[in-house]
mmCIF file as gemmi writes it, N, C-alpha and C atoms, coordinates in Angstrom:
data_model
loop_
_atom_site.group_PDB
_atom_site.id
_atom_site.type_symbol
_atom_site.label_atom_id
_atom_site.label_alt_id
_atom_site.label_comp_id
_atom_site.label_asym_id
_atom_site.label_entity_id
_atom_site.label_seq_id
_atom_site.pdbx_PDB_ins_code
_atom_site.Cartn_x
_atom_site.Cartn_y
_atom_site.Cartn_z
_atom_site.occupancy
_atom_site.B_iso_or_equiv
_atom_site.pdbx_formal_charge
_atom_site.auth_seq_id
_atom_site.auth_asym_id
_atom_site.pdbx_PDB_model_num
ATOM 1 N N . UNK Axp A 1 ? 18.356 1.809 -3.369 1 0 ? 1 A 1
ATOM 2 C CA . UNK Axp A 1 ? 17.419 0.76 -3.094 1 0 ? 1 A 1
ATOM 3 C C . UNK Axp A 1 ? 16.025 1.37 -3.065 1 0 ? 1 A 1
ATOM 4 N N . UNK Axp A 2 ? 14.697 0.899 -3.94 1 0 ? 2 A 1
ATOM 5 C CA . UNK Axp A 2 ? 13.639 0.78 -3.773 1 0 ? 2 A 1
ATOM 6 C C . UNK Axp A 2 ? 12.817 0.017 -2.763 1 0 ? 2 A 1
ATOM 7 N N . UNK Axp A 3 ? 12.078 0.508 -2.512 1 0 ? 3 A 1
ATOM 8 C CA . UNK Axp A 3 ? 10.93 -0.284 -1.384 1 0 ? 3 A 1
ATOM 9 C C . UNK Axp A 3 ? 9.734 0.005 -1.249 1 0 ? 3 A 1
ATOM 10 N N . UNK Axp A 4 ? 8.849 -0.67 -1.581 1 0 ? 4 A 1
ATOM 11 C CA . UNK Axp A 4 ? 7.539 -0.628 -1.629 1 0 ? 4 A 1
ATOM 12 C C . UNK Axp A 4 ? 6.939 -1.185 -0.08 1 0 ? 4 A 1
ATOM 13 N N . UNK Axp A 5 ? 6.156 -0.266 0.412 1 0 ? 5 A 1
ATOM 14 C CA . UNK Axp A 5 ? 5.224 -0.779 1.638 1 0 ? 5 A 1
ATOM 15 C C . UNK Axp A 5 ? 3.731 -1.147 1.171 1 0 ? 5 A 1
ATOM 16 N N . UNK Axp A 6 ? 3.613 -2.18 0.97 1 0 ? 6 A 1
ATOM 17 C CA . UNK Axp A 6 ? 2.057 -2.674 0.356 1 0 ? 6 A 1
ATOM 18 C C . UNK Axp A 6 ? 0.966 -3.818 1.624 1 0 ? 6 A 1
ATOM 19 N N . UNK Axp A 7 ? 0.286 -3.353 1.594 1 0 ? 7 A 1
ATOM 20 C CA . UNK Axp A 7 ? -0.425 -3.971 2.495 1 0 ? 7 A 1
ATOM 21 C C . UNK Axp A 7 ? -1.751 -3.333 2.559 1 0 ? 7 A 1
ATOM 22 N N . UNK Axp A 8 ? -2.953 -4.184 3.72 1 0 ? 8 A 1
ATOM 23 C CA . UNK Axp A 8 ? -4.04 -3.791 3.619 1 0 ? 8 A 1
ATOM 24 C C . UNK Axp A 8 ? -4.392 -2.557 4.483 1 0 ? 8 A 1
ATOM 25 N N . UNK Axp A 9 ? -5.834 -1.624 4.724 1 0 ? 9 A 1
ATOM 26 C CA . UNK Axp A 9 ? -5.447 -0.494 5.231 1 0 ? 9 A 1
ATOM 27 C C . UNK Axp A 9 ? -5.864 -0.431 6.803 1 0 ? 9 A 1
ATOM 28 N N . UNK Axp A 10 ? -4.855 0.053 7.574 1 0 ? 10 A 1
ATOM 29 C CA . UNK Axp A 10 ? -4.236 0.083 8.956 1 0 ? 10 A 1
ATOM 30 C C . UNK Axp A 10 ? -3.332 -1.038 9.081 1 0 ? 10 A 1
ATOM 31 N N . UNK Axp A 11 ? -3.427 -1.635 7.941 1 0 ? 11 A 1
ATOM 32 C CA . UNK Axp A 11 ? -1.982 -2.394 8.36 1 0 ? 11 A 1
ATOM 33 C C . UNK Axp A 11 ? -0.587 -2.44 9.126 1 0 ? 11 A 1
ATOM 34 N N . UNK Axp A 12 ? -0.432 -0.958 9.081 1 0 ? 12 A 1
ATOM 35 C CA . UNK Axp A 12 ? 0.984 -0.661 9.647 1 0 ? 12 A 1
ATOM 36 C C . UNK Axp A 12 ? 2.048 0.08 8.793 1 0 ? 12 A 1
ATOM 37 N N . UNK Axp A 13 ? 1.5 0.306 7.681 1 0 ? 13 A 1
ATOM 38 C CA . UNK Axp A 13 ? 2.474 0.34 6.694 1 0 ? 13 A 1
ATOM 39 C C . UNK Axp A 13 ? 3.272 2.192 7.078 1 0 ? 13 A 1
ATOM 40 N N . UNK Axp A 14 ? 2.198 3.153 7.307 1 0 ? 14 A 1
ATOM 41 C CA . UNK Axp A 14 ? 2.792 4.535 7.714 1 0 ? 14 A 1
ATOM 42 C C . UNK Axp A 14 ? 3.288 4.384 8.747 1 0 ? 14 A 1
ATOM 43 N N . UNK Axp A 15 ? 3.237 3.226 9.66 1 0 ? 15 A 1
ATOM 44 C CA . UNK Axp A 15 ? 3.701 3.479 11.194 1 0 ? 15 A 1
ATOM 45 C C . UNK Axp A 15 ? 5.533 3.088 11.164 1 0 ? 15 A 1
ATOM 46 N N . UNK Axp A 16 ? 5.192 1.888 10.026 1 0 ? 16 A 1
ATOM 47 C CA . UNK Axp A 16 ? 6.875 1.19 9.255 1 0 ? 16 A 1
ATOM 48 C C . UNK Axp A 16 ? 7.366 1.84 9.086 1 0 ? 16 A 1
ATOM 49 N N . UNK Axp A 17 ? 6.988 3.462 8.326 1 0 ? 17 A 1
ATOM 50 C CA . UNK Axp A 17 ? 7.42 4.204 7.288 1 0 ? 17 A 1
ATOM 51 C C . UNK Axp A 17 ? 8.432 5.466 8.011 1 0 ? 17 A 1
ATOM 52 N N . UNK Axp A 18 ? 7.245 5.26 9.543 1 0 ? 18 A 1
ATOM 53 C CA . UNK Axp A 18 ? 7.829 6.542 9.962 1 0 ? 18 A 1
ATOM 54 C C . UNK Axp A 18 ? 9.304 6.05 11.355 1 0 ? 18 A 1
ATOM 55 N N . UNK Axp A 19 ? 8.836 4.547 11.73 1 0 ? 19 A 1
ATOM 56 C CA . UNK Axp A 19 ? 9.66 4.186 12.149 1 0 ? 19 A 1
ATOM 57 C C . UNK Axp A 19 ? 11.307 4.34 11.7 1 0 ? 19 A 1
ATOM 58 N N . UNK Axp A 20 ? 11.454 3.571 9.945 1 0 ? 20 A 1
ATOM 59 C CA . UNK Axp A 20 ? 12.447 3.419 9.86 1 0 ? 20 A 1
ATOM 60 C C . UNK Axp A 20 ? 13.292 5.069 9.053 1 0 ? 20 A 1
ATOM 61 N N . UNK Axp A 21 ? 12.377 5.728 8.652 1 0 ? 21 A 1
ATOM 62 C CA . UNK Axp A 21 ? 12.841 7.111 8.376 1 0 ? 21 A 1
ATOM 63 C C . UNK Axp A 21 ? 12.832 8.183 9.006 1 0 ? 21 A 1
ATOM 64 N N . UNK Axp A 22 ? 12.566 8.238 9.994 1 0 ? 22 A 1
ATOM 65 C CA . UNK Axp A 22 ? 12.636 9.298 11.224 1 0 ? 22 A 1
ATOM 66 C C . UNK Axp A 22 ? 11.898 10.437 10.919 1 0 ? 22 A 1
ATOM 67 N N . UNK Axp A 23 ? 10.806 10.465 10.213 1 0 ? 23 A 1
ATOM 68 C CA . UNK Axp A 23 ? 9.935 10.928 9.586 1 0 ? 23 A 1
ATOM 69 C C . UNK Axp A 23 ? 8.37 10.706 10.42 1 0 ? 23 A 1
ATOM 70 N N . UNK Axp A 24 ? 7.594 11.909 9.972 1 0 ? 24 A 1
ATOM 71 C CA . UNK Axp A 24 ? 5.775 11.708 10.913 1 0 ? 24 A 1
ATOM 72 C C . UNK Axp A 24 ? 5.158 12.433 9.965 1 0 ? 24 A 1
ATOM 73 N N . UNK Axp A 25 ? 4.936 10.836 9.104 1 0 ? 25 A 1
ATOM 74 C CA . UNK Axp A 25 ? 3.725 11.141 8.331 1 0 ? 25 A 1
ATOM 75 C C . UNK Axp A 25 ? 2.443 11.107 9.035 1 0 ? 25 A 1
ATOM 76 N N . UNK Axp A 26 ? 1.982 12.132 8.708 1 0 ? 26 A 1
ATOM 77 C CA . UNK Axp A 26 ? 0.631 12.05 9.525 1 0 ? 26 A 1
ATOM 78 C C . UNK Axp A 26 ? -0.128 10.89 9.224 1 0 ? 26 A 1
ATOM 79 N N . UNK Axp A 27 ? -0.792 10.141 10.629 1 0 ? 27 A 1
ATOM 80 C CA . UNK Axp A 27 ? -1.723 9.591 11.124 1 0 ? 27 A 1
ATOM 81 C C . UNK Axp A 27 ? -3.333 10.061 10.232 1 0 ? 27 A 1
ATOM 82 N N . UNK Axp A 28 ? -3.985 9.74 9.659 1 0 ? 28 A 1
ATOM 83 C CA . UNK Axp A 28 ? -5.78 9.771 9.682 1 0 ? 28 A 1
ATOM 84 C C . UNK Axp A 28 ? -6.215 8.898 9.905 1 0 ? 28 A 1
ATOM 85 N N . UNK Axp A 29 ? -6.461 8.635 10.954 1 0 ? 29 A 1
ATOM 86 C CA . UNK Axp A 29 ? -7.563 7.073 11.562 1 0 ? 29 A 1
ATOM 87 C C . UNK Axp A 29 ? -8.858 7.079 10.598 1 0 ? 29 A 1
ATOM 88 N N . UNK Axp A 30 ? -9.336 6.415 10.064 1 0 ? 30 A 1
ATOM 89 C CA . UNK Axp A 30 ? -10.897 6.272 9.834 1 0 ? 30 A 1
ATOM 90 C C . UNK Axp A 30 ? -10.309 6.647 8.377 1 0 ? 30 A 1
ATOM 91 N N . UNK Axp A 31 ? -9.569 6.976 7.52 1 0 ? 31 A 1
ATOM 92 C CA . UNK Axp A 31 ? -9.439 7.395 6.062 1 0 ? 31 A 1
ATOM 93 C C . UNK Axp A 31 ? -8.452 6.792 5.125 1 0 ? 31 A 1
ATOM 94 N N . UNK Axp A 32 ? -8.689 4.897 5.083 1 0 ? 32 A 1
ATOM 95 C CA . UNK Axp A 32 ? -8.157 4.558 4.624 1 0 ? 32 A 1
ATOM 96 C C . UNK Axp A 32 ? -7.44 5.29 3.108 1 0 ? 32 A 1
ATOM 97 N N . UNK Axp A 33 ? -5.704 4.897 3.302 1 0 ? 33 A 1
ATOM 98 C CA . UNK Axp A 33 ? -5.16 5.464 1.956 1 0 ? 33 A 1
ATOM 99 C C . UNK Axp A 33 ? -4.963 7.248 1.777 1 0 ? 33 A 1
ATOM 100 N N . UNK Axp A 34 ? -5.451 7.555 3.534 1 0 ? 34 A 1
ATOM 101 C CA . UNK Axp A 34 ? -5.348 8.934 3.148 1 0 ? 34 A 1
ATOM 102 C C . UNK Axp A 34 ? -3.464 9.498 3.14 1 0 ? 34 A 1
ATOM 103 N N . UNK Axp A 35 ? -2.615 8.469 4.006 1 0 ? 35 A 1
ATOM 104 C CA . UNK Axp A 35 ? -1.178 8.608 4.111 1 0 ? 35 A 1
ATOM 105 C C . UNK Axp A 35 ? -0.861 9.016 2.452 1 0 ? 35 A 1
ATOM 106 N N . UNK Axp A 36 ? 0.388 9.852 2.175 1 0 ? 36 A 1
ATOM 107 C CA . UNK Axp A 36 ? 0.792 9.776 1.127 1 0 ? 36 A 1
ATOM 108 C C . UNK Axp A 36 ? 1.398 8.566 0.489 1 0 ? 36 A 1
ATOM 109 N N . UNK Axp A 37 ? 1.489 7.879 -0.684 1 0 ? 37 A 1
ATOM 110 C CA . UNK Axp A 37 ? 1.384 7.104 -1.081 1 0 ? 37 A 1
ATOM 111 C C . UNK Axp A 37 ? 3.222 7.201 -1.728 1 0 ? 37 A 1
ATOM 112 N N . UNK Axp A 38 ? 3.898 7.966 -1.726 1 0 ? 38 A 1
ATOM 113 C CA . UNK Axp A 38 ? 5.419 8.078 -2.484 1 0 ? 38 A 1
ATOM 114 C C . UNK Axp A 38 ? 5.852 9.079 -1.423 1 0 ? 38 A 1
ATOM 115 N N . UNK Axp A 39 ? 6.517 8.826 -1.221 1 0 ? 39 A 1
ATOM 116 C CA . UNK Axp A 39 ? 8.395 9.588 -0.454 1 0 ? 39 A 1
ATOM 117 C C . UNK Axp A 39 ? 9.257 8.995 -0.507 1 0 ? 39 A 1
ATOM 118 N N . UNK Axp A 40 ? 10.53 9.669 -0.687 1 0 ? 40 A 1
ATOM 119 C CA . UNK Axp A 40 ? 11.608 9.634 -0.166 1 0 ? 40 A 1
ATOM 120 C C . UNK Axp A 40 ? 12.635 10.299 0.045 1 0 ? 40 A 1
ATOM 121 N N . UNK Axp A 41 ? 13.074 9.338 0.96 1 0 ? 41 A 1
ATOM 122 C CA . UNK Axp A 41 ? 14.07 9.445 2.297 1 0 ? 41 A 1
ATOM 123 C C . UNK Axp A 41 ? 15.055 8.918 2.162 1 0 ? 41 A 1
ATOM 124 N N . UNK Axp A 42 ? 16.748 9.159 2.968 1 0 ? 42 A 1
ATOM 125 C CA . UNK Axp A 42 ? 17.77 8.358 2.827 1 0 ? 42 A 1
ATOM 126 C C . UNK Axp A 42 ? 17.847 8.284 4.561 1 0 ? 42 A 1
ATOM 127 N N . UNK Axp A 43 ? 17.522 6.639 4.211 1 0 ? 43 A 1
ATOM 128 C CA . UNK Axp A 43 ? 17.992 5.901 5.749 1 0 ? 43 A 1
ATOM 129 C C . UNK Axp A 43 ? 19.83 5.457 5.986 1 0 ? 43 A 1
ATOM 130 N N . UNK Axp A 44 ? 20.162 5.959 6.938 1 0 ? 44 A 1
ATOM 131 C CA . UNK Axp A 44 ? 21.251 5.892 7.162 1 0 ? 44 A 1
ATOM 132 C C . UNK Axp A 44 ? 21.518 5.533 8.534 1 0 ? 44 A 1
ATOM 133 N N . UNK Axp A 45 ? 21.777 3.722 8.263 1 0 ? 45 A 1
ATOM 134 C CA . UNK Axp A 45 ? 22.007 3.04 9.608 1 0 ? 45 A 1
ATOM 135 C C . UNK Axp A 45 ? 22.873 1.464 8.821 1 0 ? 45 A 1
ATOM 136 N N . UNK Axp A 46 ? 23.46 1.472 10.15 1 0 ? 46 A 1
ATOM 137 C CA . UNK Axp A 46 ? 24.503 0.303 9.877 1 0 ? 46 A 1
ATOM 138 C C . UNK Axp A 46 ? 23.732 -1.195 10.029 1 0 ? 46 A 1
ATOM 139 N N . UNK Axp A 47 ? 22.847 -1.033 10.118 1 0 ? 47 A 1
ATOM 140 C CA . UNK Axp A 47 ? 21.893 -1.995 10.595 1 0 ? 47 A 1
ATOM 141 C C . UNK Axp A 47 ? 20.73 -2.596 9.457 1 0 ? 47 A 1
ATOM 142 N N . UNK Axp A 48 ? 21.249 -1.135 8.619 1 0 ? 48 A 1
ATOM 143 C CA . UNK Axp A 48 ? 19.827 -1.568 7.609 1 0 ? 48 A 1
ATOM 144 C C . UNK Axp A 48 ? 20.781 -3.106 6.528 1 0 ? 48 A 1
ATOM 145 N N . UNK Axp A 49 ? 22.208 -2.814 6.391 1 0 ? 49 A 1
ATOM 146 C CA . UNK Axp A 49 ? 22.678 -4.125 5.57 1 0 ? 49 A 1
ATOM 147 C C . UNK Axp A 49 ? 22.417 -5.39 6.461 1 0 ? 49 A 1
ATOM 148 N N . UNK Axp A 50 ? 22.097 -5.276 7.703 1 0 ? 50 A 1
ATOM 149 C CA . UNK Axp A 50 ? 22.01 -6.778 8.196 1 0 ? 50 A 1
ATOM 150 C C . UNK Axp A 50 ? 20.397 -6.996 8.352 1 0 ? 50 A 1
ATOM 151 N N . UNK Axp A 51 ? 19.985 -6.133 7.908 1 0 ? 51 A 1
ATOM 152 C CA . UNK Axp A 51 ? 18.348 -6.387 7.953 1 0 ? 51 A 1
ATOM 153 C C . UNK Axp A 51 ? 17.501 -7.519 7.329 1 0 ? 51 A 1
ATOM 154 N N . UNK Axp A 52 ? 16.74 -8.49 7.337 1 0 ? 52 A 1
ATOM 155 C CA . UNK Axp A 52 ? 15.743 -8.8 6.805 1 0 ? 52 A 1
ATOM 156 C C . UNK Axp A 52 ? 14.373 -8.769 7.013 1 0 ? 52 A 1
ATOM 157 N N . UNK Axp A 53 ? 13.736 -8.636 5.864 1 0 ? 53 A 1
ATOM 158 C CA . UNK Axp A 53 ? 12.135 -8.887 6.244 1 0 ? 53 A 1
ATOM 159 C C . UNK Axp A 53 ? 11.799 -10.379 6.202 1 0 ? 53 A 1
ATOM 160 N N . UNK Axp A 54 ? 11.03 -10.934 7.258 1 0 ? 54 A 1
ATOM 161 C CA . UNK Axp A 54 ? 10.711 -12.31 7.492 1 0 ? 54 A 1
ATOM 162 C C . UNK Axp A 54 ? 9.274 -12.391 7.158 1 0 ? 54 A 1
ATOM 163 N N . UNK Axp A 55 ? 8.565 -12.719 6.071 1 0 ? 55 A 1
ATOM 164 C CA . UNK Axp A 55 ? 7.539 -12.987 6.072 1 0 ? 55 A 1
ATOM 165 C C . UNK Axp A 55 ? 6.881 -14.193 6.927 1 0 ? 55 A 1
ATOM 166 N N . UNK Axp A 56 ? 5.361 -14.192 8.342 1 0 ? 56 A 1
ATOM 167 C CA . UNK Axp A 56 ? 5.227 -14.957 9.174 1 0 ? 56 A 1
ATOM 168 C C . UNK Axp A 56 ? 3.593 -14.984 8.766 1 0 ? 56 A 1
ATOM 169 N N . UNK Axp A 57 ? 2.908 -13.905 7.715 1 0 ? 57 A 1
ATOM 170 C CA . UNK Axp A 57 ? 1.439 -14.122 8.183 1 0 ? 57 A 1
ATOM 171 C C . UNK Axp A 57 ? 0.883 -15.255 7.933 1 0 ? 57 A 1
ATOM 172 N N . UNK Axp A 58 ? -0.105 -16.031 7.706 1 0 ? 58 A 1
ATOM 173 C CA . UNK Axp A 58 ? -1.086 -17.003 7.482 1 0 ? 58 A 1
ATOM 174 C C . UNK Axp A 58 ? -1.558 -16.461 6.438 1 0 ? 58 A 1
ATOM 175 N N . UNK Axp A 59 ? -1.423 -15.521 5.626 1 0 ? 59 A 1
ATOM 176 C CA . UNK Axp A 59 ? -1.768 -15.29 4.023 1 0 ? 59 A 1
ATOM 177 C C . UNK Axp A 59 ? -0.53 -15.469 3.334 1 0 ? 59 A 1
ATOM 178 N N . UNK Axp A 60 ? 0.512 -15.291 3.533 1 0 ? 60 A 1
ATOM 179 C CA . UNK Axp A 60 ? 2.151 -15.553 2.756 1 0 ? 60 A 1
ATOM 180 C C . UNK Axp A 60 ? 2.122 -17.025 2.817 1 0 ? 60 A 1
ATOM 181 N N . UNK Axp A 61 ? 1.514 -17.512 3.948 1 0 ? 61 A 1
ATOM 182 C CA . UNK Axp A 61 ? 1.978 -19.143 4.206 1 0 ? 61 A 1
ATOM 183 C C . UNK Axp A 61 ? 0.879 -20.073 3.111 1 0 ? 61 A 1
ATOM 184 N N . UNK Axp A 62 ? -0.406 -19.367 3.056 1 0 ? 62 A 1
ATOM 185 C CA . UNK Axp A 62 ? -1.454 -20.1 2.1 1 0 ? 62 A 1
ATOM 186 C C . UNK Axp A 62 ? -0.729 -19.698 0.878 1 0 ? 62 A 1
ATOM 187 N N . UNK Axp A 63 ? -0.257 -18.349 0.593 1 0 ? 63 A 1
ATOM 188 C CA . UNK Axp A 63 ? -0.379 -18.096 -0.798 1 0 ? 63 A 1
ATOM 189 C C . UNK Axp A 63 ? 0.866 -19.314 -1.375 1 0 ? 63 A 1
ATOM 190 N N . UNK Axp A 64 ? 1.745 -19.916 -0.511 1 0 ? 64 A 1
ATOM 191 C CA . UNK Axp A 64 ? 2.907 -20.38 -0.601 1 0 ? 64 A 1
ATOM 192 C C . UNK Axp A 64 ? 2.79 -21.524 -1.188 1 0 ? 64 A 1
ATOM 193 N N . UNK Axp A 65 ? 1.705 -22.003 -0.31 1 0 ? 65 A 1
ATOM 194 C CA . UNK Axp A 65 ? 0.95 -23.369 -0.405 1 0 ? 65 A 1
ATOM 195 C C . UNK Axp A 65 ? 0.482 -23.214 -1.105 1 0 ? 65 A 1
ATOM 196 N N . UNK Axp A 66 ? -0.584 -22.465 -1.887 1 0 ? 66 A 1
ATOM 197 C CA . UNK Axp A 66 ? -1.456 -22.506 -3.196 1 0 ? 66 A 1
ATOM 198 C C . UNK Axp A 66 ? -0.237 -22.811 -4.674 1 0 ? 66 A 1
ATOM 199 N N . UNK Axp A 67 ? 0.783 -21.927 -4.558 1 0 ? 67 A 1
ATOM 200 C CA . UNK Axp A 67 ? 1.802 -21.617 -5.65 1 0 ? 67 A 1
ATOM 201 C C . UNK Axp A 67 ? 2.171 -23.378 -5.754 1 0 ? 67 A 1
ATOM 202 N N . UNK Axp A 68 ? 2.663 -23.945 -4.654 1 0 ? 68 A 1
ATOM 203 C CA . UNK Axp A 68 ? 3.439 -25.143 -4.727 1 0 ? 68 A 1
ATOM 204 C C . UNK Axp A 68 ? 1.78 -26.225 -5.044 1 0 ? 68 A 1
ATOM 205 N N . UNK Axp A 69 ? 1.016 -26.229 -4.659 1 0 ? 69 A 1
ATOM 206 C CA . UNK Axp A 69 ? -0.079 -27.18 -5.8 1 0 ? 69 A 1
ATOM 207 C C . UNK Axp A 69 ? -0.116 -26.638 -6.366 1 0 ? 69 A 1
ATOM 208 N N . UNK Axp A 70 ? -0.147 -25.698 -7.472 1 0 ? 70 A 1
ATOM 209 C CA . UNK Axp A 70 ? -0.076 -25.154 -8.577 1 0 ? 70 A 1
ATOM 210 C C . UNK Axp A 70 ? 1.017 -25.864 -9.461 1 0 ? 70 A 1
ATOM 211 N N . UNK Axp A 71 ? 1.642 -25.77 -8.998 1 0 ? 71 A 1
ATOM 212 C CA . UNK Axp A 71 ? 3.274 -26.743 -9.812 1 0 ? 71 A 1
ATOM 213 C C . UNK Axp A 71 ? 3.212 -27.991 -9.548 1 0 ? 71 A 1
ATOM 214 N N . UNK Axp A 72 ? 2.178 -28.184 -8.238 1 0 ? 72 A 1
ATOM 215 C CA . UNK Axp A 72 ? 2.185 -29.819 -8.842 1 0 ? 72 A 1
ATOM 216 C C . UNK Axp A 72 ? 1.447 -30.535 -9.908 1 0 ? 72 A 1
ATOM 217 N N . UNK Axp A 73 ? 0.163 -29.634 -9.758 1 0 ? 73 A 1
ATOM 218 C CA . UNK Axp A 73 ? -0.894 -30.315 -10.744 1 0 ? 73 A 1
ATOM 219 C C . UNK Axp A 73 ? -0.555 -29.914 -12.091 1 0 ? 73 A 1
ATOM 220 N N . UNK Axp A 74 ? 0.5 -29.295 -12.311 1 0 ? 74 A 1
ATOM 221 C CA . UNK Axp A 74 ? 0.582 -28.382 -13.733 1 0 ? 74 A 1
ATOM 222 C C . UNK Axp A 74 ? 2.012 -29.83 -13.778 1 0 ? 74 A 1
ATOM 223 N N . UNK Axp A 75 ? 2.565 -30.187 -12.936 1 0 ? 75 A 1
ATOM 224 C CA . UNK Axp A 75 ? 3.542 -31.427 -13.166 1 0 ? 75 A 1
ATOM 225 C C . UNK Axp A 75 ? 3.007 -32.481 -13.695 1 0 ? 75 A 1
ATOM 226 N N . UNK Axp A 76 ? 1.983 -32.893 -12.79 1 0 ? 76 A 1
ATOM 227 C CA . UNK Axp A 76 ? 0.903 -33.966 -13.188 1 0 ? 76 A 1
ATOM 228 C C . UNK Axp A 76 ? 0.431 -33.823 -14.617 1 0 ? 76 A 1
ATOM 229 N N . UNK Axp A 77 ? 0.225 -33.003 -14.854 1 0 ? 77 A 1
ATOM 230 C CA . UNK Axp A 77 ? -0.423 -32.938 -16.486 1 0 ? 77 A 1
ATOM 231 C C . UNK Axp A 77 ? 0.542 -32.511 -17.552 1 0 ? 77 A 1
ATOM 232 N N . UNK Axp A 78 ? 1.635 -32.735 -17.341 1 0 ? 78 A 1
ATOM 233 C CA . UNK Axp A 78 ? 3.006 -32.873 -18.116 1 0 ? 78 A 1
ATOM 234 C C . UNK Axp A 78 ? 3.352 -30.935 -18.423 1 0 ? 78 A 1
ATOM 235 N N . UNK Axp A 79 ? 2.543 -30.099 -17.926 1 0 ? 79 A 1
ATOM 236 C CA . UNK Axp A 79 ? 2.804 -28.462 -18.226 1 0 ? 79 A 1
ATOM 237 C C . UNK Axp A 79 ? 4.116 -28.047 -17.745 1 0 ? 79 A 1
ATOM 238 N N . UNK Axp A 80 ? 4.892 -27.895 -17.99 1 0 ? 80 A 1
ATOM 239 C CA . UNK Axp A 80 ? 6.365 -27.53 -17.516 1 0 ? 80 A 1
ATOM 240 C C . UNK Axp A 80 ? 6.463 -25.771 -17.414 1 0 ? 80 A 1
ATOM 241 N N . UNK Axp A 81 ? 5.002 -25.155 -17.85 1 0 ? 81 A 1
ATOM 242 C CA . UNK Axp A 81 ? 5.457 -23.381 -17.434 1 0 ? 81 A 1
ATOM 243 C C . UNK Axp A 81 ? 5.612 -23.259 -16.542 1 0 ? 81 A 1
ATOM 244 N N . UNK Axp A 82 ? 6.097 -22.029 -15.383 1 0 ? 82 A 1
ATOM 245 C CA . UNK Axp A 82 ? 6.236 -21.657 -14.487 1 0 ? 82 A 1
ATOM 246 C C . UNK Axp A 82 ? 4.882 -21.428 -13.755 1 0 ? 82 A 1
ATOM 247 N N . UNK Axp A 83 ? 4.621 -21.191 -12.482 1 0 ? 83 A 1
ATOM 248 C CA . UNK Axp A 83 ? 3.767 -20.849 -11.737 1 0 ? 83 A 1
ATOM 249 C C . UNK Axp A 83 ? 3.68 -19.172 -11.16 1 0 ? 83 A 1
């Protein structure tokens, strides 16, 4: 399994990283993007098959909403591509 941690910077994404791999990537406060950007690791937990990620922010929820008027107005004007 692949997994990408993408997000904006101090987001959380090295703190995710080091959580779920038992791993300490170093911390640089103030240097966005200075974390390494590729590793890997084999996580080994019984927990990771019952896992999901729940997307909750107020940018997943607009972008959600933008996608679905997108397909409507592209309905409205008879466009049948995808969004």
């Amino acid at each position: 399994m692949k997994i990408a941690l993408v997000g904006r910077p101090g987001g959380g994404k090295t703190t995710l990283f080091n959580a779920i791999s038992s791993k300490q990537v170093p911390l640089l406060p103030g240097v966005p993007g200075a974390a390494p950007s590729v590793a890997v690791v084999q996580v080994v937990s019984a927990k990771i098959d019952r896992t999901r990620l729940i997307e909750t922010s107020a940018e997943s929820r607009f972008m959600k909403s933008l996608l679905k008027g997108i397909r409507v107005a592209r309905g409205l004007r008879g466009d049948r591509t995808r969004a």
